[in-house]
MIKE-826084 format. One record per atom (N, C-alpha, C, O): residue in one letter; x, y, z. Coordinates in steps of 0.05 Angstrom, whole numbers, plus 5000, padded with zeros to 4 digits. Last residue first. Layout:
aXYZ ...
% end
This chain:
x475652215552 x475651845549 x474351695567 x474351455565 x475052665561 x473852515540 x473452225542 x471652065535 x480152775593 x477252695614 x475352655587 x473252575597 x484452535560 x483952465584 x480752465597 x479452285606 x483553095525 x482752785515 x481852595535 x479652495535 x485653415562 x483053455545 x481653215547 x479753135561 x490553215565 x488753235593 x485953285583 x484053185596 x492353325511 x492052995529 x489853035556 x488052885563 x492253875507 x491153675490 x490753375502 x488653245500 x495354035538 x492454105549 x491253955531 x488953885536 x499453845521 x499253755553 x495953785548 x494353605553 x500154135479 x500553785473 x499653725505 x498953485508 x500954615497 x499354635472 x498854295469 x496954225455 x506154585519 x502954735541 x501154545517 x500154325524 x511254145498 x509754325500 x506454335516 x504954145521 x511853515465 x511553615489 x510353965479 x508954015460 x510052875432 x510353165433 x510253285453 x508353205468 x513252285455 x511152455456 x511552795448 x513352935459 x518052005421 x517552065446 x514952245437 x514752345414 x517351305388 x518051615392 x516851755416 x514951665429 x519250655417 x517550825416 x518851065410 x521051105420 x522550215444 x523650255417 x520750565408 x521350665386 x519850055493 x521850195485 x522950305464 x524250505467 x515049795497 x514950055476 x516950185479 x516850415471 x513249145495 x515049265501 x514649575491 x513449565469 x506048875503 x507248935487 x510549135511 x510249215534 x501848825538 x504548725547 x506748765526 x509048705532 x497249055509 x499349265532 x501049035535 x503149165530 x494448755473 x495848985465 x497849005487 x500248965482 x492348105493 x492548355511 x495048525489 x497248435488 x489547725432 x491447825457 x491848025468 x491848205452 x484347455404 x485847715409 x487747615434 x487147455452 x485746815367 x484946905399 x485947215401 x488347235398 x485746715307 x486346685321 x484846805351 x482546885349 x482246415243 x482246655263 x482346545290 x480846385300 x486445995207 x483946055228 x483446295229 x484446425210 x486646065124 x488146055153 x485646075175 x483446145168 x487845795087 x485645815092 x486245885131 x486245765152 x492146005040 x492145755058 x489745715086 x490445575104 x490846495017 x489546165000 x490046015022 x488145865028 x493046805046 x490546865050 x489346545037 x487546415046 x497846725037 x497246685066 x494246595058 x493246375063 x499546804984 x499646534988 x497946485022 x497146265030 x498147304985 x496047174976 x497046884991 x495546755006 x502947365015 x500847585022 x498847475019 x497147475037 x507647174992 x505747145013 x503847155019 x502746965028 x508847594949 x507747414944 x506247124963 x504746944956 x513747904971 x510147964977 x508747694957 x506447714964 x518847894989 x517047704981 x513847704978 x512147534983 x524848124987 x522448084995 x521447894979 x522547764962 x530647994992 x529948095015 x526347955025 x525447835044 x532348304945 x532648004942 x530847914965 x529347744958 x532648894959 x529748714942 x530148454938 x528248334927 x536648894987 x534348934997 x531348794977 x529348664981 x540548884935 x540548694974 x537548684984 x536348474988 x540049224906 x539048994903 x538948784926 x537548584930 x540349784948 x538149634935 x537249294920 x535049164921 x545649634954 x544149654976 x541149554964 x539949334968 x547949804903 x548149494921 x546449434936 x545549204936 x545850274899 x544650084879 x545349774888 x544149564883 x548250484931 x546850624941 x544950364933 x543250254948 x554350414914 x552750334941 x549950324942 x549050134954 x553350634858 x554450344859 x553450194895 x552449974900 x554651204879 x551851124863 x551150804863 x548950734868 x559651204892 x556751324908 x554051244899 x551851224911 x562051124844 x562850934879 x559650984897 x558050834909 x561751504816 x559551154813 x560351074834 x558950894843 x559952104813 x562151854826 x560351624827 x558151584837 x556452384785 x558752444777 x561252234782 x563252184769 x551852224812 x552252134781 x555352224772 x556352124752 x552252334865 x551952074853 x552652024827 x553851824819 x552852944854 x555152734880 x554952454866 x556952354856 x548553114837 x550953204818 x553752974840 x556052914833 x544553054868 x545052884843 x547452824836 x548552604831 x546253404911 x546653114919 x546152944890 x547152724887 x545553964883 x548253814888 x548653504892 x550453364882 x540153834874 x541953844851 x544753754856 x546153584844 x537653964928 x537653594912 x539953634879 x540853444866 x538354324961 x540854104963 x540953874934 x542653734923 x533454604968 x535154674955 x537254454943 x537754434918 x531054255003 x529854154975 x532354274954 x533154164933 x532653915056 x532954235041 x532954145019 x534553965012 x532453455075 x530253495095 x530553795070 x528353895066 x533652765040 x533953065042 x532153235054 x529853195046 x537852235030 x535552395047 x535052615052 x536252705072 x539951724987 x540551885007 x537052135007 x535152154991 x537851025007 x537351254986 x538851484999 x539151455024 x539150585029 x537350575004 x537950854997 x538750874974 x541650545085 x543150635047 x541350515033 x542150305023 x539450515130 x539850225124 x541450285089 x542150105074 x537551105139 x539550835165 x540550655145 x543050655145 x534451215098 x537651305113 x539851135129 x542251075131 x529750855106 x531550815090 x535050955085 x537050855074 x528451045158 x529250765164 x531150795134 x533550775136 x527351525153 x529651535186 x530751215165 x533051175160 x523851585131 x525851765118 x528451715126 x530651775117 x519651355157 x520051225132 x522651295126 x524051115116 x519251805189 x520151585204 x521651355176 x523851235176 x516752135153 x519352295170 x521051975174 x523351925166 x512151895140 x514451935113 x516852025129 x519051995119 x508451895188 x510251735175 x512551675163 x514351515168 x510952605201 x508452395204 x510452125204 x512752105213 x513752985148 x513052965174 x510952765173 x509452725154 x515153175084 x512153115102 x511653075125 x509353115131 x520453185072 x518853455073 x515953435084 x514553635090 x525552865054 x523852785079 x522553115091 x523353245110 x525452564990 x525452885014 x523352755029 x521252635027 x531352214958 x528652224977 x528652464994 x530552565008 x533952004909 x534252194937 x532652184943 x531352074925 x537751604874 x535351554890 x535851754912 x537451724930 x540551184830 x540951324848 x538551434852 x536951394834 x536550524819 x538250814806 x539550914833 x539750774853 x532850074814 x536149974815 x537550374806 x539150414789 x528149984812 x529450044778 x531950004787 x533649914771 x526649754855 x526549494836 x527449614815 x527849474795 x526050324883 x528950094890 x529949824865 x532149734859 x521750414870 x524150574859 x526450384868 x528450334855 x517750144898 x517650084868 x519850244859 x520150214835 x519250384948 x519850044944 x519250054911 x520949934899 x517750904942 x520250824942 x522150434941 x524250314937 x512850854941 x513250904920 x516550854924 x517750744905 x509950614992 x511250454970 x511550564954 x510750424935 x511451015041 x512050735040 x512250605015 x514250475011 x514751675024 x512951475024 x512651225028 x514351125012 x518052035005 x519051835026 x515951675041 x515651605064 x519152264944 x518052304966 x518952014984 x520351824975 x523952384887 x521552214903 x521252284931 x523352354942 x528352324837 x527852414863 x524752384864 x523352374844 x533351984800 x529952054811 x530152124843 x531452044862 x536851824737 x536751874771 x533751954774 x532151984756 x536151644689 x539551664701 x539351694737 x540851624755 x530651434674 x532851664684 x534651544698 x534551364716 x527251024641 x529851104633 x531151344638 x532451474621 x524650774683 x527050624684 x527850794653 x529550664641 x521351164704 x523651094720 x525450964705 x527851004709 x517651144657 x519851454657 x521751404678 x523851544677 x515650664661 x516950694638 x519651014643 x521951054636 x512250794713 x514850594716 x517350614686 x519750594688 x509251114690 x510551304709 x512651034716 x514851104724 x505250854656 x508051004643 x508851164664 x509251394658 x503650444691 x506050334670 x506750624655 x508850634642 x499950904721 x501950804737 x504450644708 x506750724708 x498551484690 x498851214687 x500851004708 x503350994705 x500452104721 x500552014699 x499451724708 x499251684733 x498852764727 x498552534735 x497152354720 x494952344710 x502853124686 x500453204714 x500952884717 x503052764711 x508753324659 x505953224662 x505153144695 x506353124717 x513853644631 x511553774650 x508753614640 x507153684622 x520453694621 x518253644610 x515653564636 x516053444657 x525954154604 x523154134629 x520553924614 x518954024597 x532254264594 x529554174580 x526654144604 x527454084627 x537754594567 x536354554594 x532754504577 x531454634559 x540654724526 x541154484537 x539954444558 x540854264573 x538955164513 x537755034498 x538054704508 x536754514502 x536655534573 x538555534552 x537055224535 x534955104542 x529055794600 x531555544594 x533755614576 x532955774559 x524956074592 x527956144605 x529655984606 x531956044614 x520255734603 x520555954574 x523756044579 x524856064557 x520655444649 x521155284606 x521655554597 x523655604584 x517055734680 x520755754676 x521055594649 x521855714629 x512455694664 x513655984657 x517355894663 x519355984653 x511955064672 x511055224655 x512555524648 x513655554626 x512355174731 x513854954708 x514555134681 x516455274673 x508055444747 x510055484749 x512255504727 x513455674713 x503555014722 x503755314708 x506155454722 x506755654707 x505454594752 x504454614728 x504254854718 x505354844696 x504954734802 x507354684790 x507454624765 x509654594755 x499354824802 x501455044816 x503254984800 x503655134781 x496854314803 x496554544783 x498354764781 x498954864759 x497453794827 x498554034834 x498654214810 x500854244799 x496753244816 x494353454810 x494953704818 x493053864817 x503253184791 x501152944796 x498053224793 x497553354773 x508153164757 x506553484780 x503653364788 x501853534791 x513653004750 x510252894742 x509253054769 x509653034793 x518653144701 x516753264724 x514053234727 x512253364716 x524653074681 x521252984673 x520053034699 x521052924718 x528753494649 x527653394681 x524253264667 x522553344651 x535853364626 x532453294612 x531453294637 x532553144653 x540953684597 x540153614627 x537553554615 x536853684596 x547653684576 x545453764567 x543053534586 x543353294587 x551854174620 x550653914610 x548653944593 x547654164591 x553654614644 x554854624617 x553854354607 x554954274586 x551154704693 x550454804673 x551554784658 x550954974644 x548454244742 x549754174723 x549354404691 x548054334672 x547254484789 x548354304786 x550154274762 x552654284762 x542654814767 x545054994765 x547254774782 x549254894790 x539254444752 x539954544728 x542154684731 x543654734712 x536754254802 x538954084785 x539154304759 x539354134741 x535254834822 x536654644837 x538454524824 x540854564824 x530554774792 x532654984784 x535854824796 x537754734784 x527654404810 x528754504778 x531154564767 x532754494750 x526754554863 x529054314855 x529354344833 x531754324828 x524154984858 x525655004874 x527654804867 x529954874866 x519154854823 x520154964814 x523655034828 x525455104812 x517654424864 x518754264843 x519754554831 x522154504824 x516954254931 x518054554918 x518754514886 x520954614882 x512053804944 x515853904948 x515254104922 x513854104902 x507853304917 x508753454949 x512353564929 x513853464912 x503553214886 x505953304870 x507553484897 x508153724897 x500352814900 x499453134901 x501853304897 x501853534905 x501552354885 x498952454859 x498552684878 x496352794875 x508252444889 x506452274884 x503952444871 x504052624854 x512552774862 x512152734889 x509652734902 x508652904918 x518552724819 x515552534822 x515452584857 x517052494874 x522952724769 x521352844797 x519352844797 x517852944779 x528052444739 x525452494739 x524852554772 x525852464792 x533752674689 x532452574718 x529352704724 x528352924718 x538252454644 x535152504657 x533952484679 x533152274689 x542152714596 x542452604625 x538752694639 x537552904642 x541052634521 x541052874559 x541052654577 x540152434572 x541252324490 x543652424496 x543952534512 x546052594523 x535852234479 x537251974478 x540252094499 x541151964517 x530752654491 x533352694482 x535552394491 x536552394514 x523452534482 x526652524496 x529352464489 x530052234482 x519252544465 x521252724455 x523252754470 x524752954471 x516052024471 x515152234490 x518452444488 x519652474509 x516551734426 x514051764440 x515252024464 x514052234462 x522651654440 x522651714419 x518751854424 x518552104426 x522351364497 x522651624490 x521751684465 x519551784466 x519550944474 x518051064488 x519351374493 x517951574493 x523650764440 x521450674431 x520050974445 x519651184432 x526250514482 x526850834459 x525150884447 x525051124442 x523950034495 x525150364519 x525650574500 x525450814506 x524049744461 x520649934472 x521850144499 x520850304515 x529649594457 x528149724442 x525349994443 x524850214435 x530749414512 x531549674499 x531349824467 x532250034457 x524149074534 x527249154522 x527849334526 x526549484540 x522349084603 x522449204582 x524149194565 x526349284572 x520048634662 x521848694634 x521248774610 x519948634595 x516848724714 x517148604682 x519148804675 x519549034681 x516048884768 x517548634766 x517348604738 x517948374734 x511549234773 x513949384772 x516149184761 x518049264747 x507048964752 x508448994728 x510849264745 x511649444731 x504748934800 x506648574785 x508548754770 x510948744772 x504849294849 x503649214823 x505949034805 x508449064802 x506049074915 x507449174893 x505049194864 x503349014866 x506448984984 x505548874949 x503849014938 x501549084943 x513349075005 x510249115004 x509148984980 x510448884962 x515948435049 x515948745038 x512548915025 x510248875034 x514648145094 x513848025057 x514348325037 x513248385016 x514847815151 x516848065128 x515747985102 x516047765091 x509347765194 x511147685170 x512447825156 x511247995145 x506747545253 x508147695235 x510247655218 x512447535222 x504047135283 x502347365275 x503747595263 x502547815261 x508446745305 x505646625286 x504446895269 x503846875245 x511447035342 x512747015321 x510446875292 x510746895268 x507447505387 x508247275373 x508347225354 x506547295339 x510148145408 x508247935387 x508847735385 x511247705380 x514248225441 x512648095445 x509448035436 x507447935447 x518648535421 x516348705432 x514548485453 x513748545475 x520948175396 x522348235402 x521448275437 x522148185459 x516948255352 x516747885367 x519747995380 x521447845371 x518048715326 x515548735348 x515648425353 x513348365359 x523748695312 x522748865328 x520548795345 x520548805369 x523148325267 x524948165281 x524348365312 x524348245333 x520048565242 x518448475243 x519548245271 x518248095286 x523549015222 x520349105243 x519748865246 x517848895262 x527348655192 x527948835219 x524948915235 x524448865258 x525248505152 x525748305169 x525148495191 x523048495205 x520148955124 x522148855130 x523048665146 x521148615161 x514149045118 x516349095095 x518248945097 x518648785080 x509148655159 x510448815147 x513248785127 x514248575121 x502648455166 x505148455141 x506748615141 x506348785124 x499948085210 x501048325205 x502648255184 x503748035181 x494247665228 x496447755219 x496947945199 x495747995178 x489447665255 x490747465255 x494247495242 x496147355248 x488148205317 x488148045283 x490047825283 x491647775301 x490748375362 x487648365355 x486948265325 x484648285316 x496548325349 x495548235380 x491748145377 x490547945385 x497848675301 x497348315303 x495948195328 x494547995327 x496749175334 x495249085317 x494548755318 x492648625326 x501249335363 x499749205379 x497349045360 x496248835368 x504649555331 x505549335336 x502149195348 x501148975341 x503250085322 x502049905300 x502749605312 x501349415303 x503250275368 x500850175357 x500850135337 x498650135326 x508950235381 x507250105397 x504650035385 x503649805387 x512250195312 x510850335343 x508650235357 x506650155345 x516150385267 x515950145288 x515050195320 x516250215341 x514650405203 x514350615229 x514750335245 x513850115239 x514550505141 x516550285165 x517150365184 x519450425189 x507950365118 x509250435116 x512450325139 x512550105150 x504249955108 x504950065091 x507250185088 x508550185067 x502049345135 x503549555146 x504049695118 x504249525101 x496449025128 x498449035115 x500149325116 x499649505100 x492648485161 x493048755165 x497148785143 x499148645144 x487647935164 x490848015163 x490348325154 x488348405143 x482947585194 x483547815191 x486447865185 x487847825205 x478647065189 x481247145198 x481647375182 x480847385158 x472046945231 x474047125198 x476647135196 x477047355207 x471046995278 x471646715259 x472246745232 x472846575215 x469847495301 x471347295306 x472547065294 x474646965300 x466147775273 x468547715254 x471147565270 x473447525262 x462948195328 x462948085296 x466347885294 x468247875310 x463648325378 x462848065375 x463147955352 x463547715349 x466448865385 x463348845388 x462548575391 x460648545406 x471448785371 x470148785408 x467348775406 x465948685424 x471348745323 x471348455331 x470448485367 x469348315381 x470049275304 x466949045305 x468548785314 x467148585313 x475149475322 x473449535338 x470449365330 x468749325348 x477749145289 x478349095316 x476249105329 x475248935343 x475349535247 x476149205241 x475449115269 x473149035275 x477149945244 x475149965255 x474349665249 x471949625247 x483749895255 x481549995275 x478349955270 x476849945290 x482749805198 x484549505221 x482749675246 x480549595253 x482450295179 x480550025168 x481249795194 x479649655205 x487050595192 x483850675202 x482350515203 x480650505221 x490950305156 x490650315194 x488250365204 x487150225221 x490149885103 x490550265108 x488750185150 x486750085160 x489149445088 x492249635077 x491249845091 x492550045084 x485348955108 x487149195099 x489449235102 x491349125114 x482548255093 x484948405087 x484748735081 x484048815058 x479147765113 x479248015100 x482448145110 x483948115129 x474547175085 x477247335104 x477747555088 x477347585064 x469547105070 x471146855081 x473946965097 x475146865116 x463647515076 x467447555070 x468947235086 x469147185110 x458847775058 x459447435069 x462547335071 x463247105068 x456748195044 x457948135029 x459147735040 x459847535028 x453448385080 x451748295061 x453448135042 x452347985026 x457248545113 x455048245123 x453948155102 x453347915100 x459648905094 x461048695100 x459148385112 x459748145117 x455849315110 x457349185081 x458648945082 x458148785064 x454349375167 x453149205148 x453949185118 x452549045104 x460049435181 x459449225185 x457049175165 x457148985148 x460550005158 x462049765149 x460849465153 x460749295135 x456150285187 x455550235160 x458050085151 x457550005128 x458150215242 x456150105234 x455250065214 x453749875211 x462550475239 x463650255233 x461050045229 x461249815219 x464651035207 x462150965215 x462150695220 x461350595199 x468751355203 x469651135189 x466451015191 x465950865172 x470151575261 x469251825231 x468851615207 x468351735186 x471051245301 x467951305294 x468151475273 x465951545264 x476951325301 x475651095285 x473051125276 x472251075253 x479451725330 x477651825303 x477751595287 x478551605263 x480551445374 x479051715377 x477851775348 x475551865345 x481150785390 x481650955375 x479751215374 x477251175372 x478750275405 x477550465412 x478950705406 x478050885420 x480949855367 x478149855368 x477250155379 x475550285366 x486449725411 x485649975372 x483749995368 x483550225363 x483549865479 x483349705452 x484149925422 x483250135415 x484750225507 x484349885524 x484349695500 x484849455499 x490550695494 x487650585503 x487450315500 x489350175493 x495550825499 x493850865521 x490850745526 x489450705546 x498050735451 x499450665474 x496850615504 x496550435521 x495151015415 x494950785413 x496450615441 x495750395447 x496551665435 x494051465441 x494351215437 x493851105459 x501351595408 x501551545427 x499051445450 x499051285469 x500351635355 x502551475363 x501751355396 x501651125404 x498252145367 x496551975362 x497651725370 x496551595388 x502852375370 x501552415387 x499252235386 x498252185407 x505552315330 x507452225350 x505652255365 x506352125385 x502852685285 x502852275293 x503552265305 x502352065312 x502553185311 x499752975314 x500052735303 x498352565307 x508453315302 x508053205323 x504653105334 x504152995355 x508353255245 x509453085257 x508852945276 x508552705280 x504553705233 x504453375225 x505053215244 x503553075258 x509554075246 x506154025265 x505053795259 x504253655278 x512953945209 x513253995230 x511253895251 x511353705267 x509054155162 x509753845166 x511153785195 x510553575205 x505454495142 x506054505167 x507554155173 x506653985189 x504454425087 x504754745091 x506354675130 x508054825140 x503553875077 x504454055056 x505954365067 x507954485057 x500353655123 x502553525115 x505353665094 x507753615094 x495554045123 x497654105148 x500753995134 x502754135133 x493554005076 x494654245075 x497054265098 x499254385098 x492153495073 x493953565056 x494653835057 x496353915041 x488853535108 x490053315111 x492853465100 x494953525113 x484653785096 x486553845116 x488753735122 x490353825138 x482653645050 x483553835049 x485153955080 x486354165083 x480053225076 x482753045057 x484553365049 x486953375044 x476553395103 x478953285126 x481953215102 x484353185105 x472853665069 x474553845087 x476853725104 x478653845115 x470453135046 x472253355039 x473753515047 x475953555036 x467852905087 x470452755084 x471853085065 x473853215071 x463653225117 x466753145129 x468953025112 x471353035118 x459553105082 x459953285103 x462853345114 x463753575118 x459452475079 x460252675059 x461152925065 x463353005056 x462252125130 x460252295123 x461252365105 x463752365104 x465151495098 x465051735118 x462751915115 x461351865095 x465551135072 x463451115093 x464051325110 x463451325134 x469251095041 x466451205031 x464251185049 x461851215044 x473851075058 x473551285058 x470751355050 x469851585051 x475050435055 x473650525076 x472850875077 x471450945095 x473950194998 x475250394999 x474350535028 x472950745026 x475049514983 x472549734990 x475049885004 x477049795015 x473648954929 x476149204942 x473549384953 x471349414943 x473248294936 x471948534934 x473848674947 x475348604965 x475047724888 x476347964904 x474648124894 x474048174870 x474747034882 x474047264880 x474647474888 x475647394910 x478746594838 x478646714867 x476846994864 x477447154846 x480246504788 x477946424794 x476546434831 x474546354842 x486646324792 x485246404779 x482446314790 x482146084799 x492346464828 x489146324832 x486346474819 x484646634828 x495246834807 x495346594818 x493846334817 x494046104809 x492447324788 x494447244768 x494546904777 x493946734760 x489447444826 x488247354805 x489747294793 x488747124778 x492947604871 x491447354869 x490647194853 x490546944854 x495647964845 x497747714855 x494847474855 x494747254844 x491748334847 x492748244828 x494148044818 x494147954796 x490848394908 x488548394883 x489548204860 x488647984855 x495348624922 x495248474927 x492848264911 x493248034905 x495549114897 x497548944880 x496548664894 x496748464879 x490949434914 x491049284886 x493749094874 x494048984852 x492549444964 x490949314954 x490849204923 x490648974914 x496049794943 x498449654957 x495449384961 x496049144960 x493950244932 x496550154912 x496549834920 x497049654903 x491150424975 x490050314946 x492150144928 x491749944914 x495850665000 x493750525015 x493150254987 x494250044982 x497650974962 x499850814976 x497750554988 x498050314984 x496151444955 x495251284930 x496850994937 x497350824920 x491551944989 x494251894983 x493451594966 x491151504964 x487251585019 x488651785024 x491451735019 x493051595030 x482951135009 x484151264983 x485751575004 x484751794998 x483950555045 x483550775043 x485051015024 x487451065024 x480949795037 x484550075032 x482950275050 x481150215065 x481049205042 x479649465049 x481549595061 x483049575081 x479348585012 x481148905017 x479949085022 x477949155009 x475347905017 x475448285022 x478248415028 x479248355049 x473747454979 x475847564995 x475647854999 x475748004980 x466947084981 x469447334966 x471447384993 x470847365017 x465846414993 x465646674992 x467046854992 x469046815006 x465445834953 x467846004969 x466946254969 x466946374948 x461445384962 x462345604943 x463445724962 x462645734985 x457845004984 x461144954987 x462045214969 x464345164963 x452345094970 x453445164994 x456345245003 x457245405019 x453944974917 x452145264921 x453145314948 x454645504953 x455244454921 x456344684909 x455944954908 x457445134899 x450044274940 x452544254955 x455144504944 x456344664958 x445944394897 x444844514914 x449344504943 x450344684956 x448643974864 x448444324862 x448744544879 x450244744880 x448743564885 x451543674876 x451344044875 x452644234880 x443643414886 x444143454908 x446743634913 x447243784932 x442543444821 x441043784840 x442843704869 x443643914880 x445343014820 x446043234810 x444643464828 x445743614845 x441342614845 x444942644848 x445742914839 x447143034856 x436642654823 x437142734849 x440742804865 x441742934882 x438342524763 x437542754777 x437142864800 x437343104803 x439541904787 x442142104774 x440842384776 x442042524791 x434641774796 x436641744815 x439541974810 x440842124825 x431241754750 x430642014778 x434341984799 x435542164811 x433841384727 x434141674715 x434141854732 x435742034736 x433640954745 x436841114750 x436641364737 x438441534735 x428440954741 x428840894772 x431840994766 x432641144784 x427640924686 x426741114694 x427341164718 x427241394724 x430140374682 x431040574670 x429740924683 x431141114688 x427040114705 x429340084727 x430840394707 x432240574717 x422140034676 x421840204708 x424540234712 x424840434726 x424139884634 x424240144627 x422940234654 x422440474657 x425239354646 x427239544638 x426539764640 x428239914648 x420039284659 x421339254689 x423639404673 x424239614685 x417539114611 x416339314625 x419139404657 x419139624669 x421738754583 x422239054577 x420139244594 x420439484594 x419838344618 x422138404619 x423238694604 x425338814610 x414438284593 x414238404621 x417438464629 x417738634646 x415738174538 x413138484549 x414438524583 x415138734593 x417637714544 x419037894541 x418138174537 x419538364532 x413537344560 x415237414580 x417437644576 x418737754594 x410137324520 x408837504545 x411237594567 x411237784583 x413437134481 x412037414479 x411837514505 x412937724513 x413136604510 x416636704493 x414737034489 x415937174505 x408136524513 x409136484528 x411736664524 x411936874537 x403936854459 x406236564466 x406936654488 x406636894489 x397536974450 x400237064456 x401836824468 x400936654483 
% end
């Protein structure tokens, strides 16, 4: 062997060590990337609604939606705190729920103003009287298994029992935002942001209210509510006739739709009639979404048979959220409940707009703010709602305010926050003392024997 041979054996033996030496090297690079990426992986975002009523959930899933539309490739877990109730209980409470709100709204009333007012009294929202129905020990361990980088509710019960695993010790280092639903301005919802990192509410005004209160201006935001995207799209006027033509509506009747949400709340055979003897020489279309109220469904039903020919009733249960936005935007008018967001997705059609303030609780207070401010007019006598149509649609001066007002107000919001907060990777802040809070601006306590022996009750409970 030549010299010129031996030396070029040993210069390809050393190539193919140094080759095998960047091979392992680049494999160690990679699994190290892996194994880093594995760690550096962003763990899921948590909502957590409560399915009472469709406002809670609504208002998660728009936020859900904003995200994924945004930031694509974000994860989102939705949990419905209602499933951690006993089984035992949860049926009979959603049937109480809805019978007191329906049959006794009055008495409603005065067990929010009264609860309202627990929040005033105790040391923490954490310690809330019917948080423990929520089991907070079976949240927490969902929420452990789940590894939540930050969490987000929509529904009050959930923020209580939020609060209440942050007194325990949990989720200090979680940041926590809370999303007002409805436009109550009261000591305990104010006190919320105080124990979370931040509050969302609807309007400037609640929000210009509780940093008024003495929240700090860091822990609250006007972003109105959030919305499902597709209340914000555009329909021609083609696939708008389109859709009557689909659902046998008279191009030439004047239409108004009645909607009072998925338990079809308010007297619908009572307002029927209502707008029909409003207007009897018209030719009149009512679309009537009787959500799971069976009642008004077979009501409905037997008055159709008695109609003149220019009086029409059309009668569905509970519908699609895009075809319950399709039937807003082609009536002439709508009546609706006083709910926190079904009336924010009625403002973005721009109509005339009554609202019954027939639930007590919230929806009463809800009833107070959009009165005050001319979003809608307000009706406590269901009888009334034909005449108050027959006011708006007859005089556009009346109708023209109502619809200024509204677009004023929706220029206003911005839920698109909501996510933008949650992407900006925010801390988790320091709880603050609830009680220095102001509660002037507060409803007054229910009075009566029957509300005294109730507190003094509670009193030695506590």
């Amino acid at each position: 062997m030549t010299p010129e041979t031996a030396q070029a054996l040993i210069f390809l033996r050393r190539k193919g060590k140094v080759t095998t030496l960047i091979r392992k090297i680049f494999f160690l690079f990679v699994l190290a990337l892996s194994l880093l990426s594995a760690a550096w992986a962003e763990s899921p975002i948590v909502l957590i609604h409560g399915s009472v009523g469709m406002g809670h959930t609504a208002a998660a899933n728009g936020i859900r939606d904003d995200l994924k539309a945004r930031y694509p490739g974000v994860e989102v877990i939705e949990i419905d705190l209602r499933e951690f109730m006993n089984p035992i209980t949860k049926g009979p409470s959603n049937l109480a729920y809805d019978f007191v709100t329906q049959k006794f709204p009055n008495f409603y009333d005065e067990i929010f103003r009264d609860y309202m007012s627990v929040g005033r009294e105790v040391e923490s929202i954490g310690d809330m009287p019917t948080m423990s129905q929520f089991r907070p020990k079976l949240v927490l361990k969902r929420l452990q298994e789940i590894h939540p980088q930050l969490i987000v509710s929509t529904f009050p019960g959930a923020t209580e029992v939020l609060i209440h695993l942050r007194d325990e010790g949990y989720f200090r280092n979680i940041p926590i935002g809370w999303v007002h639903t409805d436009l109550v301005d009261e000591t305990y919802f104010a006190r919320m942001p105080m124990q979370v990192d931040m509050a969302f509410v609807a309007t400037p005004e609640i929000r210009d209210s509780w940093i008024k209160r003495g929240v700090p201006a860091d822990r609250v935001m006007a972003t109105g509510m959030p919305l499902n995207p597709k209340v914000f799209n555009t329909v021609s006027d083609a696939d708008l006739e389109n859709f009557k033509l689909a659902k046998n509506l008279d191009p030439t009747a004047k239409t108004i739709l009645l909607s009072g949400g998925s338990n079809g709340v308010g007297n619908f055979p009572l307002m029927v009639k209502a707008i029909f003897n409003a207007f009897p020489n018209e030719k009149v279309q009512v679309v009537a979404i009787c959500g799971r109220n069976v009642g008004h469904i077979k009501n409905l039903g037997e008055l159709a048979k008695k109609l003149p020919a220019n009086q029409t009733i059309f009668i569905e249960p509970l519908v699609k959220q895009d075809e319950l936005f399709n039937y807003m935007r082609v009536s002439d008018a709508i009546i609706s409940k006083t709910g926190g967001l079904t009336p924010m997705e009625l403002f973005y059609r721009k109509k005339p707009l009554v609202l019954l303030d027939i639930n007590g609780g919230q929806e009463k207070y809800n009833a107070d703010f959009f009165s005050k401010v001319g979003l809608a007019r307000v009706l406590t006598d269901q009888s009334k709602v034909g005449a108050e149509l027959h006011s708006l649609l007859a005089n556009k001066e009346n109708a023209s305010k109502l619809v200024d007002r509204q677009l004023q107000f929706c220029g206003e919001q911005c839920p698109t926050r909501i996510a933008d907060w949650i992407m900006s990777k925010p801390h988790a802040l320091k709880a603050l003392d609830g009680k220095t809070l102001d509660m002037s601006p507060d409803y007054q306590q229910p009075g009566g024997i029957f509300w005294k022996c109730v507190r003094a009750l509670r009193k030695f409970a506590l």
